[in-house]
C-alpha positions, 0 to 999 in steps of 0.5 A, a space after each residue: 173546732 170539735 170533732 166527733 166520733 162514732 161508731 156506725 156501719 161497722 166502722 169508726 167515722 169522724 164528723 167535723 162541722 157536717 161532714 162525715 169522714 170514714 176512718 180506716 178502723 172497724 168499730 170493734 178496734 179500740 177508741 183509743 186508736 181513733 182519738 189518736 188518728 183524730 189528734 193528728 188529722 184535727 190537731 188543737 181540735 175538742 174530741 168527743 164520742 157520740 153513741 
């Protein structure tokens, strides 16, 4: 499964497959936060970053 996250409207969003799952970071909280939450919630998953 790959899991990719992006920073749109203010906020960090995850996209799995195509949805778009809001997380609860802004965008100016660190990456680092957002990877940990997406390892948690997709364990096993291939995390990228879109711009």
């Amino acid at each position: 499964m790959d899991v990719v996250i992006q920073k749109l409207n203010g906020l960090w969003h995850l996209i799995v497959g195509s949805y778009r799952i809001r997380t609860p970071f802004l965008a100016t909280q660190d990456r680092a936060l957002v990877v940990n939450y997406a390892r948690r919630a997709y364990p096993g998953a291939k995390i990228y970053q879109r711009d």
